[in-house]
N, C-alpha and C positions, 0 to 999 in steps of 0.2 A: 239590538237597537236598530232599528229603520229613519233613517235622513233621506230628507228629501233635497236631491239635487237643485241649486238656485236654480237648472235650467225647467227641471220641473216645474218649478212657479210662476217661473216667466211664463211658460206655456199655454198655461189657462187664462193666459190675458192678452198673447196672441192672438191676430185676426190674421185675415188676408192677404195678401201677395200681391202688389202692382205688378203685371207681367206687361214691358215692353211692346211696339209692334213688331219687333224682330225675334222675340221670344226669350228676351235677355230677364232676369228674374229684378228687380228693383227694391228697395227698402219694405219692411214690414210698414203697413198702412198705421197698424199699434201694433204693442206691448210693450217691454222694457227695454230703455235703451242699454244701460247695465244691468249687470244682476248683482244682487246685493253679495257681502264676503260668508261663505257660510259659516252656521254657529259650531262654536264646539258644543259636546255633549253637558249635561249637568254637572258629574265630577269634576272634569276640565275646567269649567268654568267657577264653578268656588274653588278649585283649587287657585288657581291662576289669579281670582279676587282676590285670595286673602295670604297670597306673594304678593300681591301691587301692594295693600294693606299696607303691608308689613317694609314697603321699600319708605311709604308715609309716616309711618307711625315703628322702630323699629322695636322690638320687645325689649324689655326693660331687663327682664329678670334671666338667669342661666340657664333653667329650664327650657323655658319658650325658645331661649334663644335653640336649643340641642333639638327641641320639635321643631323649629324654622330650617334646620341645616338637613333632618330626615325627611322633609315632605318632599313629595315628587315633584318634578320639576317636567312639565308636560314638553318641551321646549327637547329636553337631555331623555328621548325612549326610555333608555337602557335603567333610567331609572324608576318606571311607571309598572304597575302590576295589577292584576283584576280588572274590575270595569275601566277603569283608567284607561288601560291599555287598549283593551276594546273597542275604549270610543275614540282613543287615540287613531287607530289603524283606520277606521271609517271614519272619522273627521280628515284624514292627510287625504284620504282618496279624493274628497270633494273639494279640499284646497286644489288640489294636481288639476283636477279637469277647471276648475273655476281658474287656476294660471293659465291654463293653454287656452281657454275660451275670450279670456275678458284680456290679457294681456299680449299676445301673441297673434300675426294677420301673418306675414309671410313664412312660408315651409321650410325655407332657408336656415331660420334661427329653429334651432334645436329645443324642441316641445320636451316636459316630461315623459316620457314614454311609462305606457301601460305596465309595463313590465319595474314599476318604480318600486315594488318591495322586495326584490330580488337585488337594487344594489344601495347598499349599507351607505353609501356617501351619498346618498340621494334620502332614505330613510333622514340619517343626521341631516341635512340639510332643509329639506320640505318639513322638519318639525320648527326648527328656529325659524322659517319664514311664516309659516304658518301664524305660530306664537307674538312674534313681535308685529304681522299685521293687525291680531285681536287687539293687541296691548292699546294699537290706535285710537281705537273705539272709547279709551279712557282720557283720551287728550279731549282738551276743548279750544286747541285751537291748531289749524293743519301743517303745523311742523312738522310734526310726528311721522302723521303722512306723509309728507311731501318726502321725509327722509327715507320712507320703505318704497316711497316711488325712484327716490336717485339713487339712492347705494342699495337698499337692501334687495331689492328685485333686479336690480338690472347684475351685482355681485353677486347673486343667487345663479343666473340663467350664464354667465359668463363661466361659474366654477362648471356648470352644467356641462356646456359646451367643451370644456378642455379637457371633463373627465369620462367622456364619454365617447366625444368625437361623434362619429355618422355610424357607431354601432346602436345597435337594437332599435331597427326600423320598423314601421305598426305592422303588431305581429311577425316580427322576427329578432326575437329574444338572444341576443348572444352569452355566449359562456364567461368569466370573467379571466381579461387575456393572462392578467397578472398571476394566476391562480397557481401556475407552477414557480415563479419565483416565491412567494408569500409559503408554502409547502417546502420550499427547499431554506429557505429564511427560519422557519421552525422546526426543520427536523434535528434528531437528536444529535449528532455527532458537530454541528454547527452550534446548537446553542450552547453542547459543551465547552466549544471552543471561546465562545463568549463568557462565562461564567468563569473557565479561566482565565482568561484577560482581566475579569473584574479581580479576582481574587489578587493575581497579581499587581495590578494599580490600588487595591487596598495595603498589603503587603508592604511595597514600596512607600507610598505617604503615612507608614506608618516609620521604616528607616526615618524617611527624612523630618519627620514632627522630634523622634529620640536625639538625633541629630544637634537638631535646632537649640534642644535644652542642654545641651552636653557643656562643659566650661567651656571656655574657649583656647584655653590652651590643649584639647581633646578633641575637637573639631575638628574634622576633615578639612581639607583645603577646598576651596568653593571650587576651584577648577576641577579637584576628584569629584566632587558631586554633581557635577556638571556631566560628567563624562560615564557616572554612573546613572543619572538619568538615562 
């Protein structure tokens, strides 16, 4: 599937350059002053219609409702397959530069960086911004907007900021720091120890549920039970 970049479009309705007498560059003479949000792909977009649909109108019947809880949710990747998917990945790329382009002047605040499919909290994230910007496009009147312009963009770029910090500068992709705790968080002899704990807090809330039913002249004293916690 081939998208064409909004700056693509702009492009062909660009003109000329006022250049200064000092050789300072000055505003485009024309083209766009913005560029419009780009589309999702065709699956994305009935998919995505007929979730709005269904938030209007919700299905009546048990069926529909079990097809409304499996349809993919363009929003949540991990649940998207096939073309979905495809046009999922090439539609977030044109969101990403259409963010840094249209919302973003100083270098200071932290751009998506090129390298955005390599980290997973940016994946999940650039698809719910993405998402709930389209959703706008079905408002008809600019609350909606105005609300992905106060919380959800500026929420968006601030998780940004703090989960990334000043790594992966253009063109220099860092590794993920955490990657040895998240490894030592899964390995086997740790989650055993987990799995243990659960068994034992199972185990136990089951003493104390036998406990509870017991007569009460067979009951433990609340201070033993206290002390057997």
């Amino acid at each position: 599937m081939t998208t064409m970049h909004p700056s693509q479009v702009a492009s062909r309705a660009a003109g000329g350059t006022v250049v200064a007498p000092g050789g300072n560059a000055m505003m485009p003479l024309v083209g766009l002053m913005v560029r419009p949000f780009p589309e999702p792909g065709p699956t994305i977009r009935t998919a995505m219609e007929q979730l709005q649909q269904a938030t209007v109108e919700p299905p009546a019947d048990e069926e529909a409702l079990r097809e409304l809880a499996q349809m993919p949710r363009p929003w949540d990747p991990a649940t998207c397959t096939g073309s979905m998917r495809t046009e999922l990945w090439a539609w977030l790329d044109l969101v990403a530069m259409w963010v840094n382009e249209q919302h973003l002047w100083n270098v200071t605040r932290t751009g998506i960086p090129e390298c955005w499919p390599a980290h997973p909290h940016l994946v999940h994230d650039l698809a719910v911004l993405a998402c709930s910007r389209y959703y706008t496009s079905f408002a008809v009147t600019p609350a909606a907007l105005e609300d992905w312009h106060r919380y959800g963009l500026p929420g968006f770029l601030e998780r940004l900021r703090d989960r990334l910090g000043d790594g992966c500068q253009p063109g220099k992709h860092q590794p993920r720091p955490r990657n040895e705790r998240d490894e030592t968080h899964a390995s086997t002899p740790v989650r055993r120890g987990r799995r243990q704990r659960y068994r034992d807090d199972v185990d136990r809330a089951g003493e104390l549920a036998a406990a509870a039913t017991q007569p009460d002249d067979t009951k433990p004293a609340h201070n033993d039970l206290h002390e057997r916690w």
